[in-house]
C-alpha positions in Angstrom: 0.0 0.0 0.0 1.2 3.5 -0.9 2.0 5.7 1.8 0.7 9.3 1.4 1.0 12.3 3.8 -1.7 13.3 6.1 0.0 16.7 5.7 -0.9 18.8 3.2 2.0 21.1 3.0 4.2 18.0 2.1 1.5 16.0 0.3 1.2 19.0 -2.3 4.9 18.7 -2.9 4.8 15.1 -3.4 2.2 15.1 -5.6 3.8 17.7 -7.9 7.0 16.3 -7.9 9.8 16.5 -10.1 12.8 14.5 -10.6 15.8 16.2 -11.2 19.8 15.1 -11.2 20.1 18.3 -8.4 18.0 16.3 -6.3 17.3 17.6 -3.0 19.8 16.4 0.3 18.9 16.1 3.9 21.4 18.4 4.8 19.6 21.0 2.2 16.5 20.6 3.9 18.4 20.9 7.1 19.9 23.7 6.6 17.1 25.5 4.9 14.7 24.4 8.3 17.2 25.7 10.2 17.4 28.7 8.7 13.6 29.5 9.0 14.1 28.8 12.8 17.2 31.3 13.0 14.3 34.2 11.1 11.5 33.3 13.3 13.7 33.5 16.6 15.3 36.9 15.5 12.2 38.6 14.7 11.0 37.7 17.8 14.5 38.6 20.2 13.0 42.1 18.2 10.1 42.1 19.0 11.0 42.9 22.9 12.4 45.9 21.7 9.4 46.7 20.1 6.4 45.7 22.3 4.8 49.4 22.2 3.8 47.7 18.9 1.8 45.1 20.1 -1.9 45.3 19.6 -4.6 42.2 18.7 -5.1 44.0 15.1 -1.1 43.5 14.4 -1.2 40.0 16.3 -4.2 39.1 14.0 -2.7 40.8 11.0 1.0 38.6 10.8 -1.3 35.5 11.8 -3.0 36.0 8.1 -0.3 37.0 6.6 1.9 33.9 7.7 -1.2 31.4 6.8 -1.1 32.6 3.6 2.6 32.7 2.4 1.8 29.0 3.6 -1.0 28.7 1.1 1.8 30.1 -1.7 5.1 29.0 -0.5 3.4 25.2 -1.0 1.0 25.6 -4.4 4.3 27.5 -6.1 7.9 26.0 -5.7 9.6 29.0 -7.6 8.6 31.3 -5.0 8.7 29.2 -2.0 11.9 30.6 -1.0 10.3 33.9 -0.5 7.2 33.1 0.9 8.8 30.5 3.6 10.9 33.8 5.0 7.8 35.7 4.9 6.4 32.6 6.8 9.0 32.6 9.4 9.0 36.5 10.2 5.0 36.4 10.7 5.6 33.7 13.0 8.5 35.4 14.9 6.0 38.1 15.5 3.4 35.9 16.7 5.2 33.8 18.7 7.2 37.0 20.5 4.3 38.7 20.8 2.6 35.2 22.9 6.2 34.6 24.6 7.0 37.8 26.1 3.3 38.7 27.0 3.5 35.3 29.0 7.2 35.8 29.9 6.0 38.6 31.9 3.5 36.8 33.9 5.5 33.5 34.4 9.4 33.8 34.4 11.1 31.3 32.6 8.2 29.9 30.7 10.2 31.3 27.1 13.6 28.6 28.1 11.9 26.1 29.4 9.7 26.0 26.0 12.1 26.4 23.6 14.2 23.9 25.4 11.6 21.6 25.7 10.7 21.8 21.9 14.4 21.2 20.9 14.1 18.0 23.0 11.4 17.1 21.4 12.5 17.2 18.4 15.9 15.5 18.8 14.0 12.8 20.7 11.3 12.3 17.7 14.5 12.5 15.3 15.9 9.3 17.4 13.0 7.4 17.6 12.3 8.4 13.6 16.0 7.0 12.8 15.6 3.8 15.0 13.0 2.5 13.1 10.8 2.1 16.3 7.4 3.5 15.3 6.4 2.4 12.1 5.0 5.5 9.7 2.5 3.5 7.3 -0.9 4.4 5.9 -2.2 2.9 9.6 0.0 5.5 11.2 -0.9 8.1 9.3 -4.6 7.4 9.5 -4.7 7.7 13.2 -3.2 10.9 13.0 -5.5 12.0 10.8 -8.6 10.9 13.2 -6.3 12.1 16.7 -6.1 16.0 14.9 -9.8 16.4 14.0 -11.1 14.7 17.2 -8.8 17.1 18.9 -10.1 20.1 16.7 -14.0 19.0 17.7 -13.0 18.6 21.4 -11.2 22.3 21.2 -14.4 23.5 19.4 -16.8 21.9 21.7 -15.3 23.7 24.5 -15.3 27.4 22.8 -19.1 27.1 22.3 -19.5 25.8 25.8 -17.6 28.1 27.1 -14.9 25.6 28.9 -11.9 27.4 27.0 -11.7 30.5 29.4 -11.4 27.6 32.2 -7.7 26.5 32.0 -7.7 24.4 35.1 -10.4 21.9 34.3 -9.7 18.6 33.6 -11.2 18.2 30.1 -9.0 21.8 29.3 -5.7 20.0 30.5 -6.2 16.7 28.8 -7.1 18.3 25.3 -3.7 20.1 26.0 -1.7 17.4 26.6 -3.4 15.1 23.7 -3.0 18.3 20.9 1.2 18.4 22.3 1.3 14.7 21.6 0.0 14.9 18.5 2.1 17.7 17.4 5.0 16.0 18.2 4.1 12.9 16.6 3.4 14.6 13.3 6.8 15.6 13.3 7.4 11.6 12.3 5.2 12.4 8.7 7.2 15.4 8.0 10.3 13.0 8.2 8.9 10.4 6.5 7.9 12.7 3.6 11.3 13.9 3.8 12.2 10.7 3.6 10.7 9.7 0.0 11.5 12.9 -1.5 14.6 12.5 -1.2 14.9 9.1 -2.6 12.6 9.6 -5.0 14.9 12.4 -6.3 13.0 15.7 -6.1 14.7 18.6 -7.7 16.6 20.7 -5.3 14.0 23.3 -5.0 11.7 21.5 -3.2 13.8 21.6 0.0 12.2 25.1 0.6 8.5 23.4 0.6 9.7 20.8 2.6 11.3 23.2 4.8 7.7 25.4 5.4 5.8 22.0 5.8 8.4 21.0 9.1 8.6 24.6 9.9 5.0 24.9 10.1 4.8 21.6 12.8 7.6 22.9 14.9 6.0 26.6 15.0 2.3 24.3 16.1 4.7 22.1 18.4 6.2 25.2 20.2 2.7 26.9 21.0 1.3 23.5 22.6 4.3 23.7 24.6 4.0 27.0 25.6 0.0 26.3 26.2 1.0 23.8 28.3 3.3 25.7 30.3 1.6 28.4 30.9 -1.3 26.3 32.1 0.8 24.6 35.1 2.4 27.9 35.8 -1.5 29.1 36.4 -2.5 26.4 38.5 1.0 26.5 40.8 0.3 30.2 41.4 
């Protein structure tokens, strides 16, 4: 049976694939992810020079904006390149906007999330390499069913009007579940990875691959931080 992504980021690339002898590396992809990361943390070291900025209207504004240069950066390969940046310096934005504000509330919480999505990620990388957890169709169909029944739990609760209540039980546990799964879908961005490499995609497409794991780290963080911040609340 032929494995295909549950994510549509990488599924989009896959599907509009092109061989090429300047095939796309590991260590392109690598690089390129890691670049994206080095944007999105600079943009938001500025922001905390620049907090007299912060409004909801900007916050909601970069939010668009970065959801869709995702729409572009993965329907056009020529100018995913651009678009991924763009990506990356909406989220830095977003994501300094949501760490300092909490920052400021709960000392620490910024490390001890960034840290703790690093380990994450070097821990999924292991476990990816070792061959431990299988990535098949099964696989990828339970994470398909885990992320929408998380999605109709988290909806359930806005129009019940649970969300504003972080310390109740059904809150906590749909927090812990939606880190899981973030962190688990960081094993179909490897696996997609994976085949496009060795199917020999043209060079290029290490910037879409690029956005599609950039996007699950930037989701991974903010469960993190959710997370976090929700035991910091109940401690104090």
């Amino acid at each position: 049976m032929r494995f295909r992504s549950s994510n549509p980021i990488l599924r989009n690339a896959e599907r509009n694939v092109m061989v090429s002898e300047n095939a796309v590396t590991y260590s392109s992809v690598a690089f390129k992810t890691i670049f994206l990361v080095f944007i999105t943390a600079l943009v938001a070291y500025l922001m905390y020079f620049q907090l007299q900025l912060f409004s909801i209207g900007y916050l909601i504004g970069a939010m668009i904006i970065g959801f869709i240069s995702v729409i572009v950066g993965t329907r056009s390969v020529r100018l995913a390149p651009y678009f991924a940046v763009l990506y990356a310096a909406c989220e830095g934005i977003v994501l300094g906007m949501i760490t300092i504000l909490l920052e400021s509330y709960y000392p620490g919480i910024a490390f001890t999330a960034i840290s703790t999505t690093l380990i994450v990620l070097f821990i999924m990388m292991l476990l990816y390499s070792t061959n431990i957890i299988k990535v098949n169709q099964k696989f990828a169909s339970f994470m398909v069913v885990a992320l929408i029944s998380i999605i109709m739990m988290s909806i359930f609760m806005l129009i019940t009007g649970l969300m504003g209540g972080a310390n109740t039980g059904l809150y906590i546990g749909i927090a812990v579940l939606s880190t899981i799964i973030a962190a688990l879908y960081l094993f179909m961005d490897f696996e997609n990875i994976k085949r496009c490499v060795e199917m020999g995609a043209d060079t290029r497409y290490g910037w879409v691959l690029s956005l599609g794991l950039m996007v699950t780290l930037v989701w991974l963080y903010v469960e993190i931080l959710r997370l976090l911040a929700i035991f910091a609340r109940r401690n104090n």
